[in-house]
Structures are given as C-alpha cells and as structure tokens.
C-alpha positions in Angstrom: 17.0 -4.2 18.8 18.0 -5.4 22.1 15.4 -3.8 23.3 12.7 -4.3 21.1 13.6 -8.5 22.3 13.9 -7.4 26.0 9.8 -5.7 25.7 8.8 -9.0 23.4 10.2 -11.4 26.5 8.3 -9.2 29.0 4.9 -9.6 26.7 5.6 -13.0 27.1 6.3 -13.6 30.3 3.0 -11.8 31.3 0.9 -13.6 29.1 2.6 -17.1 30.3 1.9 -16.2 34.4 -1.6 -15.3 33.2 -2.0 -18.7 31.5 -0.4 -20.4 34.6 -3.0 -18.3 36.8 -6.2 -18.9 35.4 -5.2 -22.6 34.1 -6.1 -21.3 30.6 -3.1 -22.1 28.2 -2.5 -20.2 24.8 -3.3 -22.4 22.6 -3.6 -21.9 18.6 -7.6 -21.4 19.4 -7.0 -18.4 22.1 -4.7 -16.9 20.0 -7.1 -16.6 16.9 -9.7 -14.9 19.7 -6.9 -12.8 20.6 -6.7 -12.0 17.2 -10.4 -11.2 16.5 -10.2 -8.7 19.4 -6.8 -7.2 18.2 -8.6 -6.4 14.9 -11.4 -4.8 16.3 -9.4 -2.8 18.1 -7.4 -1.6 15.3 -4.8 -4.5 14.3 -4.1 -4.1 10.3 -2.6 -6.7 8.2 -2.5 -5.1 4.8 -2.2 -1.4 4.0 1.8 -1.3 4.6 1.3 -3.1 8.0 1.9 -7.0 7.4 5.3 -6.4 8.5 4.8 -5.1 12.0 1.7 -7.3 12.7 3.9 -10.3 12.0 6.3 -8.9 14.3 3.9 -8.1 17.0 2.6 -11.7 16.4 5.6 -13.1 17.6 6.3 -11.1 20.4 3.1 -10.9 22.0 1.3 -14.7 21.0 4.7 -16.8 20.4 7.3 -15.8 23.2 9.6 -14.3 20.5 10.0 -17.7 18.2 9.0 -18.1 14.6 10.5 -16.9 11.7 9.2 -14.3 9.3 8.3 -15.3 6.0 7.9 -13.0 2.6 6.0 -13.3 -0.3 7.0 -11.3 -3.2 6.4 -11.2 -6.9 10.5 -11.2 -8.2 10.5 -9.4 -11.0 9.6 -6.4 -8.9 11.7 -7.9 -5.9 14.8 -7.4 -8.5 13.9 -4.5 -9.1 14.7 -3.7 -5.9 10.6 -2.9 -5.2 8.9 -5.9 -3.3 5.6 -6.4 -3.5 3.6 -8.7 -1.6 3.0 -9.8 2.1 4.5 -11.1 5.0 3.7 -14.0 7.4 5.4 -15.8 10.3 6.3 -19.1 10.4 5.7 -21.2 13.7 6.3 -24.7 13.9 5.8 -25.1 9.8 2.3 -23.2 10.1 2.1 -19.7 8.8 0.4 -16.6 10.6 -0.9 -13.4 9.8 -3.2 -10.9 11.5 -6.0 -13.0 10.3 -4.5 -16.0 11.8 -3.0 -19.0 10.7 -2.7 -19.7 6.4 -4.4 -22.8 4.9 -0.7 -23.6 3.5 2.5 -21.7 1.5 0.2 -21.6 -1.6 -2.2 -19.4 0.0 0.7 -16.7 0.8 2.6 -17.3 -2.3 -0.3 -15.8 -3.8 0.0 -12.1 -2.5 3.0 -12.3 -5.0 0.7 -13.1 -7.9 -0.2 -9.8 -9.2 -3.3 -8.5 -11.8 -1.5 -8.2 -15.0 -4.6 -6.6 -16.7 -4.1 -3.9 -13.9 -1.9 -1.0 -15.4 -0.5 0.0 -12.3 1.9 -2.9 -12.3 2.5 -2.8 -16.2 3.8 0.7 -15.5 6.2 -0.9 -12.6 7.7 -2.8 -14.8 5.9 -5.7 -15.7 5.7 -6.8 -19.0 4.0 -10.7 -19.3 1.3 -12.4 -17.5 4.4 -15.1 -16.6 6.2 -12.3 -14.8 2.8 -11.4 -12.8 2.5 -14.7 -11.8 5.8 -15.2 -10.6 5.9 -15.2 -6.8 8.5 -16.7 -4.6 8.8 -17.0 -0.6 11.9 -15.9 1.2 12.4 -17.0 4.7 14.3 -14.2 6.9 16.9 -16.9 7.9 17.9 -17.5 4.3 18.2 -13.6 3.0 20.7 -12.3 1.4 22.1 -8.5 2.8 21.3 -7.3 0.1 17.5 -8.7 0.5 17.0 -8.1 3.9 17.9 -4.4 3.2 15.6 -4.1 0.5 12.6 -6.0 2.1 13.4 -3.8 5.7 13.2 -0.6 3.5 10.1 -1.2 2.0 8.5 -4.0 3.8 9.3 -4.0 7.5 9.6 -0.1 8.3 6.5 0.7 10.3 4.3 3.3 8.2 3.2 6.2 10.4 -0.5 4.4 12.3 -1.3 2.6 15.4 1.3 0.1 17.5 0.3 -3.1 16.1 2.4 -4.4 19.2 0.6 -2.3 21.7 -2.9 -3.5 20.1 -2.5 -7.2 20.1 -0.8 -7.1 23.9 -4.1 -4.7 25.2 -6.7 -7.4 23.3 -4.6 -10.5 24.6 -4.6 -9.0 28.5 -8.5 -8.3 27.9 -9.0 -11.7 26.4 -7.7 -13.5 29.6 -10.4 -10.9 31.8 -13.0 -12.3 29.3 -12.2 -15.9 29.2 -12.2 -15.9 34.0 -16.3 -15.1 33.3 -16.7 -18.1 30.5 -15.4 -20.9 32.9 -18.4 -21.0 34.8 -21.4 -23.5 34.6 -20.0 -25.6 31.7 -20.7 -29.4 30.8 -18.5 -32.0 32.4 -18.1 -33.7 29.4 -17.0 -33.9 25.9 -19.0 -33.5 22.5 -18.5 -35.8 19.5 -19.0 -34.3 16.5 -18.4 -34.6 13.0 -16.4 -32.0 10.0 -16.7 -33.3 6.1 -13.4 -32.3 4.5 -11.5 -33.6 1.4 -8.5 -35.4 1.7 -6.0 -33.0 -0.1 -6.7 -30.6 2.7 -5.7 -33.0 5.7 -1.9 -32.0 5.6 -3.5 -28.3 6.9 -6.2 -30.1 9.6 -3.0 -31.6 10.6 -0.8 -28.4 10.4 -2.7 -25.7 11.6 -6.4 -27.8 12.7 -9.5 -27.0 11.0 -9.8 -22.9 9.3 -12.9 -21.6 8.1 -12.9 -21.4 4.9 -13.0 -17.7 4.5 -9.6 -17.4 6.5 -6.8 -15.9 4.6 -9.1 -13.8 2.2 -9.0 -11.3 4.3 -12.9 -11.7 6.0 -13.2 -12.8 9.8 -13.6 -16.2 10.1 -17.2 -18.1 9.0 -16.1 -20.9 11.8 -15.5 -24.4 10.9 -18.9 -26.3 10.2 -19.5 -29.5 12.3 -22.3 -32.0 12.1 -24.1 -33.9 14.5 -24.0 -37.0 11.9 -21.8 -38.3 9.5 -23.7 -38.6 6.6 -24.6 -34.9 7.3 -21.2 -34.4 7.1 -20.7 -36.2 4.2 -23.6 -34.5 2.1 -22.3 -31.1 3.1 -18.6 -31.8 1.7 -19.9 -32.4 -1.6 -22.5 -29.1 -1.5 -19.1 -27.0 -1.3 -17.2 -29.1 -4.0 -20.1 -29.0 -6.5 -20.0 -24.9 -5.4 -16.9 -24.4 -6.3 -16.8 -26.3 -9.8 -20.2 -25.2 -10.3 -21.4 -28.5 -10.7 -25.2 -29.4 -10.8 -26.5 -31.3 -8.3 -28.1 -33.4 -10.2 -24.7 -34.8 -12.4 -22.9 -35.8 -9.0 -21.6 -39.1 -10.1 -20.4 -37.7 -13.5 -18.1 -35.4 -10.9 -17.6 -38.3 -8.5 -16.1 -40.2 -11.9 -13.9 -37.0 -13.2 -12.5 -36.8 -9.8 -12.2 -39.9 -8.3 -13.0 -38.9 -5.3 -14.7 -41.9 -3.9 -12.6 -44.2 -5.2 -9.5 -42.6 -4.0 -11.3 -41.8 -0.3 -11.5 -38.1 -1.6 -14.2 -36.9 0.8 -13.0 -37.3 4.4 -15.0 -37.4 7.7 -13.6 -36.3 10.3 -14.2 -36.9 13.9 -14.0 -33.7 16.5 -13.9 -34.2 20.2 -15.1 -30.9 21.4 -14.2 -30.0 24.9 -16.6 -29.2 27.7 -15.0 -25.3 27.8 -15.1 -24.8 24.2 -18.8 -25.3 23.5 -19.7 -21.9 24.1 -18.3 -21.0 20.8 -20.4 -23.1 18.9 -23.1 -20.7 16.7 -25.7 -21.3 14.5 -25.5 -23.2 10.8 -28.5 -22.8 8.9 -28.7 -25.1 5.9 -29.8 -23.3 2.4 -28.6 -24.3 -1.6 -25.6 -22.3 -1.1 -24.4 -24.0 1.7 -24.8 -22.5 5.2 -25.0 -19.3 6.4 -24.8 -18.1 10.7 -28.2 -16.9 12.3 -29.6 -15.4 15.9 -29.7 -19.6 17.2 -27.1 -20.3 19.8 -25.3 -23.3 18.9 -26.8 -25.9 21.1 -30.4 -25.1 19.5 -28.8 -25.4 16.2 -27.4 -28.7 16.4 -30.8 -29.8 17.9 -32.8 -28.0 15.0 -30.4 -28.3 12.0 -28.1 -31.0 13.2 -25.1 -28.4 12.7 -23.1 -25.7 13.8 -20.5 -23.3 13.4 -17.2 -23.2 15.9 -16.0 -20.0 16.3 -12.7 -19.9 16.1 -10.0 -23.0 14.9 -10.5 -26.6 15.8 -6.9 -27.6 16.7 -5.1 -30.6 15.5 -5.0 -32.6 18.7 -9.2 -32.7 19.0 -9.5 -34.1 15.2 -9.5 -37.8 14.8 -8.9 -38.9 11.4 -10.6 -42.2 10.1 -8.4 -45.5 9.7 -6.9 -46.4 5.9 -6.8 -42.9 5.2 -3.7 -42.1 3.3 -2.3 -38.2 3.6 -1.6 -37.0 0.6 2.2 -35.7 -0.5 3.0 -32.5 -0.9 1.9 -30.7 -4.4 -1.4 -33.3 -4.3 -3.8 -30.4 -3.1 -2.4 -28.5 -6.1 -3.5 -31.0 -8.6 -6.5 -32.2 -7.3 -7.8 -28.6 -7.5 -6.7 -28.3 -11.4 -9.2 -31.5 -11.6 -12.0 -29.5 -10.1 -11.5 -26.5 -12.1 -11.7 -29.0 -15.1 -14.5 -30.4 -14.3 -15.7 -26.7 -13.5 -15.2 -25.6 -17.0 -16.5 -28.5 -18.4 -19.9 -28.3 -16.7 -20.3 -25.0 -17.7 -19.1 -25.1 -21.5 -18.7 -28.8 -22.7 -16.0 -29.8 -25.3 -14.6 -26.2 -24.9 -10.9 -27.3 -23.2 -10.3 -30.2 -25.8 -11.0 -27.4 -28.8 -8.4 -25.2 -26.9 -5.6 -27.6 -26.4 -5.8 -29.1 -29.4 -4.8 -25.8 -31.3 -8.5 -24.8 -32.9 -9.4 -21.1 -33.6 -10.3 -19.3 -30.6 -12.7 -17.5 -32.4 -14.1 -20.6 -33.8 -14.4 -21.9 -30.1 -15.8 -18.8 -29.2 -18.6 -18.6 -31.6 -19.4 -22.4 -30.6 -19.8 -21.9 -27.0 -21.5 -18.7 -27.3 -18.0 -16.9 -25.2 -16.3 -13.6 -26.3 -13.0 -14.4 -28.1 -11.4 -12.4 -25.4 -13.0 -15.1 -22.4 -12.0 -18.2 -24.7 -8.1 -16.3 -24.5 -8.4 -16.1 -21.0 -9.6 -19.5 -20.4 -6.4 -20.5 -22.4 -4.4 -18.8 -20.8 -5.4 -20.4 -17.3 -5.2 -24.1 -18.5 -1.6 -22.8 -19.5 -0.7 -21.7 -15.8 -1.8 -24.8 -14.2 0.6 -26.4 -16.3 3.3 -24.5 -15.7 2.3 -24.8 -11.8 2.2 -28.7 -12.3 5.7 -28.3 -13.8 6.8 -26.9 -10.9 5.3 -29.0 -8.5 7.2 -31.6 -9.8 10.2 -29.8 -9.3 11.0 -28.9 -13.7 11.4 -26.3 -15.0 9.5 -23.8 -17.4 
C-alpha cells in the first residue's frame, strides 16, 4: 500500500511540473480529454473494472485525494455479494472513467437492478422493492466488515490491462498534444449561450456543463451552445418536449402542467469561452430530434446554424448564471422529473394515471387505452416508485 501511494505521488508530481511547464493547468476539462484518450487506449469502467479505474483516477488526475464511493443494491450487499459500481468523490462531484456524474442519483442507479431479469431472481431477489433498493457507501464510513466484502469482490483487479498505466500514458500524451494546439489562437473571448433547466443548475454548478449522454456509458455528445438566446431558449424546450414526448404543437398545455415559466424553469445560461478552448467547438446541426454532430468545424457552424457542440465539459467558473434565479434544494431535480414523466404519460394515454390511482380494473384501463394489461401493471407500478422515491426525498420512510 505504501507503495502503491509513493507511485500515485510520483504520477502526480509529473503531471503537476508538466502543467507548470507548458502553463496548461489540469483542469476538470483536460482531465475529461485525458479521459477520452485513456479509453481509446484501453481504460474500462464496467466489466469488473470500476474499481481500479476509480483508483487510477485518483492517482493519476487528482494527486491522490478524493474518496471512493460505492453503489450497491443491499439486499445482495447483505448477502455478502455487492453489486453495482464505483465512483470517486472530489470536491462533492463524482467521477468515473467516463468522467464526472450528473449527481448521486445517477450512480445510485447502478444499484437498481432489472427485476424481470432471472439472473438476479436467482441471486436472491425476490420483489421489485428489493431490485430497486440501492444505497451509496462512502469508503470513509465502511464498516470492516464492508470494506472486506466490497475489496473481495469490488476492488480486486480482474486479470486485463493496468488501468493506472493507461490513464498516466494518455495524460503524458495529452500534454504532447495540447504544446501543438497553443498556436495561432484568438486573443479574445467568445460569448455564448447554453439553455438548461433550472433543476439541473446544482450540477452546472458542481461539476459545469456534461453532455447529456455522459454517464450512460457513450462518449460524450458535447454540451450544445447557441450563438443567441432565444436559440437557446427554443432548443431547451425541443429536449423537454423529447423526453415527455410531448407534441410540439400542445407546448403551453406542458408549460401549464409544469410550471416551468412561471417558476423560471428553463434557464439560459451565459458561457464565456476562452480564446484556447475554441478549437473544441464542432458542428450542431439542427433537425426534429434535436441536434446531431456533422463534418462542419465549429466556427462554420455557429455562422451557418448559429450552434455548436464543445467537446468536452464547460467548467463552472466560465458559466454565468442570470440574476433572480433561485437554485433549487436538494431532492427538487427529483420531483420536477416525476412532473415530466406525468405529463409524458399523459400525452401519450390521457385519463390513464387518474383510472390507476384511483383503484379501477387494470384490465378495464387496459381495454380503454388500447394497452396490454401487463403495460397498464407496469405503468402502475412506476407511479408507485416515484412515490416511494418522493418519500424518501423527504427523508420518511416506506
């Protein structure tokens, strides 16, 4: 162990004189690039090897600090059989080998098992409840008996590549990379503008703005920025009508279910983009679905399309968020999305919820809404969870 630290202070070290030399520091944005170049040279985050990535993370990128985090499901965790994945925790923003986590939520769910999968019926799970139940221990809080059981099945290195070798190789080549990019860049700034919703501002300020696809196991999309705010404005709505599945054409109806602009619910944000950083700007075609990369460079794009994609993470400190906005507390993100999935089932199958809650035959539901018995169960049985997840949000019990 001592010298597993002693090699993790020398990574570090390295890496810090590097930063000093070339007047590049590691910031959250290098260390995703790091990251991308880690992966594609091998650098695994599931398959067995969450735990080593996580400690390779904070050897190599955080100068041995952090803390790691688990996510199990705990019915198989007292069983003495964890199941989940592992994260580290800097500076209350969470890390994997596809960078940093939108929030706990998002790791909390590697605990939340299939419960129509077999597999884990024959492990020992018996009720949709017990799938769902995942918890988070932090390694500063284990018990003995926990850390043994989470280093014996968790943290021993399955037989593969050196996920600490990998990351330090793609870090010392990202710095090589990043001498060539300095040259010929613009002396100034870029103003330009992200449309967000305001249950996700506790992450822009955590952890800055994350594509959308991070965390799901896909390389980053890049965070979509506009060269006007209406532009930005029109595309955070596109993505809330996608995911409720919303028409287009019934916007106020979801503007009224939601609240959203009465409470300030759709966000603008303002991004100062540096003068080195531009380079990772790539194209954002607009289409129905929302937008989608293409062969334009990013300059061309915001010309042509008035948007663009940033490669990577746009960090905190270049996000300016408008005056009178109020952050929401902790749990709000939760129950705003419960509205939108609502409002998602009730575009799709009016009337349907208020048959279900108020104790009518699912079959007679069923029949009504033209849905298989079995989907009517299911969508029952989801209204259920977010109640019991409300619950404890609030801090009850269930």
């Amino acid at each position: 162990m001592i010298l597993l630290v002693a090699i993790g202070s020398i990574v570090s070290a390295i890496l810090a004189d590097a930063s000093r030399d070339d007047g590049i520091p590691l910031d959250d944005d290098l260390r995703l690039r790091i990251l991308e170049k880690a992966r594609e040279r091998g650098l695994r985050t599931g398959g067995g090897f969450c735990g080593p990535t996580a400690i390779a993370l904070r050897k190599v990128l955080f100068a041995g600090t952090g803390r790691l985090v688990f996510a199990v499901n705990r019915p198989l965790m007292e069983m003495g059989r964890p199941v989940g994945h592992i994260a580290l925790e800097v500076g209350g923003v969470l890390w994997d080998g596809d960078g940093p986590m939108e929030d706990e939520e998002a790791l909390r769910a590697w605990g939340m098992l299939d419960f129509a999968d077999p597999d884990w019926q024959d492990a020992g799970i018996d009720t949709p409840e017990e799938a769902d139940d995942a918890v988070l221990l932090r390694e500063d809080e284990l018990s003995r008996h926990q850390a043994d059981v989470l280093w014996n099945h968790m943290l021993s290195c399955p037989s593969g590549p050196d996920m600490e070798t990998i990351l330090y190789r793609a870090a010392a080549g990202m710095y090589r990379d990043l001498r060539m990019e300095r040259l010929m860049q613009p002396a100034e700034s870029m103003t330009l503008f992200h449309g967000t919703t305001r249950s996700r501002l506790p992450g822009v300020l955590r952890a800055g703005i994350v594509s959308s696809a991070q965390g799901q196991g896909k390389l980053p999309l890049g965070a979509l920025l506009h060269v006007t705010e209406e532009d930005a404005h029109r595309a955070a709505w596109a993505l809330v009508r996608r995911d409720t599945g919303w028409p287009a054409d019934r916007q106020a109806e979801l503007e009224t279910r939601t609240g959203a602009d009465a409470d300030g619910e759709i966000v603008v944000l303002r991004v100062a983009l540096p003068p080195d950083r531009m380079d990772r700007l790539v194209a954002a075609l607009q289409n129905d679905d929302g937008y989608r990369g293409d062969a334009l460079d990013g300059r061309r794009s915001l010309r042509e399309t008035g948007a663009a994609r940033y490669q990577g993470i746009v960090p905190a400190r270049w996000v300016e968020i408008p005056a009178g906005i109020t952050i929401p507390e902790r749990g709000y993100k939760q129950l705003a999305t419960r509205v939108l999935w609502e409002a998602s089932v009730e575009a799709r199958h009016p009337g349907l919820l208020e048959e279900v809650r108020t104790g009518g035959s699912l079959a007679r539901a069923a029949l009504n809404h033209g849905l298989s018995t079995e989907r009517v169960r299911q969508l029952q049985y989801e209204d259920g969870a977010w109640t019991r997840r409300d619950i404890a949000t609030r801090g009850g019990t269930h």
